[in-house]
C-alpha positions in Angstrom: 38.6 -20.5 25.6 35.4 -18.7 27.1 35.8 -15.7 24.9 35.8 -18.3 21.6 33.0 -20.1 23.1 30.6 -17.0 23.2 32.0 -15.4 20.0 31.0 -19.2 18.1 27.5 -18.8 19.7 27.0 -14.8 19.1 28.0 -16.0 15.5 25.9 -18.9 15.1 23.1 -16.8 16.7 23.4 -14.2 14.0 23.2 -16.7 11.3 20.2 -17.9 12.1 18.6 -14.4 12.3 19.2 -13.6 8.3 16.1 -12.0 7.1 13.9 -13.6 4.4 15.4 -11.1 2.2 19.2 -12.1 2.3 18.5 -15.2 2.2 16.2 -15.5 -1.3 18.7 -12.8 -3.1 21.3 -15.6 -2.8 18.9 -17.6 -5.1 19.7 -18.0 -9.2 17.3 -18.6 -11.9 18.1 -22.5 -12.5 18.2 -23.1 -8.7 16.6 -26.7 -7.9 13.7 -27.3 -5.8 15.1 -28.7 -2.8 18.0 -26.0 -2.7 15.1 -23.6 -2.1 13.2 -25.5 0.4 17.2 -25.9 2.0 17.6 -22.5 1.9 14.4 -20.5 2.7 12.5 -23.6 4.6 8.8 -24.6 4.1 6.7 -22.3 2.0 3.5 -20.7 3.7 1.5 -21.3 0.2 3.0 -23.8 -2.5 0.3 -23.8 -5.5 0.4 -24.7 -9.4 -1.0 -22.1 -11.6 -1.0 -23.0 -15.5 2.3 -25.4 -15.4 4.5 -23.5 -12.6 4.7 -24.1 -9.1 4.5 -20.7 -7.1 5.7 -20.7 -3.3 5.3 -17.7 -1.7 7.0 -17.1 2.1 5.3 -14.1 4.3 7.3 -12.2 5.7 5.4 -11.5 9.0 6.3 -11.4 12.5 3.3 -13.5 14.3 2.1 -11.2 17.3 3.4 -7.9 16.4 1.7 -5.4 14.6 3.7 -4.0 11.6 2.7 -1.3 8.9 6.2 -2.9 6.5 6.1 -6.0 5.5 7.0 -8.2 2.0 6.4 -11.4 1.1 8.5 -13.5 -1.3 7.7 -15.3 -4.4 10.0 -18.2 -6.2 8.1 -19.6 -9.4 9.3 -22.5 -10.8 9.1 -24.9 -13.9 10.3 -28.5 -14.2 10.9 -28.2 -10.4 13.9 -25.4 -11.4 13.5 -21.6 -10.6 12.1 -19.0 -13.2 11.5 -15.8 -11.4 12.2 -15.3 -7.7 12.0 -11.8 -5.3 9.6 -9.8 -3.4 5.8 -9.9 -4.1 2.7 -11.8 -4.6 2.7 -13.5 -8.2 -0.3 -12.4 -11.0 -1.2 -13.7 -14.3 0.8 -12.1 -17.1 -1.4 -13.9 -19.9 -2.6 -17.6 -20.4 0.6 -18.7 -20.0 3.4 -16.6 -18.0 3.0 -15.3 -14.8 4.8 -12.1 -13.1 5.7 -11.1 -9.6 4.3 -7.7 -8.9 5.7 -6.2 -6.4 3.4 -3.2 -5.7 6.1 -0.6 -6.8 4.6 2.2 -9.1 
């Protein structure tokens, strides 16, 4: 009974410790707005730029120093995700936007 005890807890404990990046590639284009907010918790930035909503989550550990880190973008339209993944969203034209993800 012990032993199922601690491997429930190891389990649950491992869970909880998914990086931002597992979680947000479980995402879909069509997802609704409060599956993401479920899913990845409360943005750091949630804006509106030219008819989408843009949350973004950084991907930072507070008090360490890191050189790697990524943040996440999910856009959305009519409270449904567009475009979701790693990077910090840009202005494509007047009206679309793109995630740019620093990649050459």
């Amino acid at each position: 009974m012990k032993r199922l005890i601690a491997v429930t807890a190891i389990a649950i404990g491992l869970a909880g410790c998914q990086g931002m990046a597992s979680k947000i590639s479980r995402l879909e284009v069509g997802t609704p707005r409060e599956d993401v907010l479920e899913r990845l918790g409360p943005p750091d930035s949630d804006r509106s730029i030219i008819g989408y909503e843009v949350m973004s989550w950084l991907s930072r550990r507070p008090g360490r120093f890191s050189f790697s880190h990524k943040d996440y973008t999910v856009v959305l339209q009519d409270g449904k995700v567009t475009q979701f993944g790693p990077g910090l969203i840009r202005r494509d034209s007047k009206t679309t936007l793109q995630i740019e993800t620093g990649d050459p």
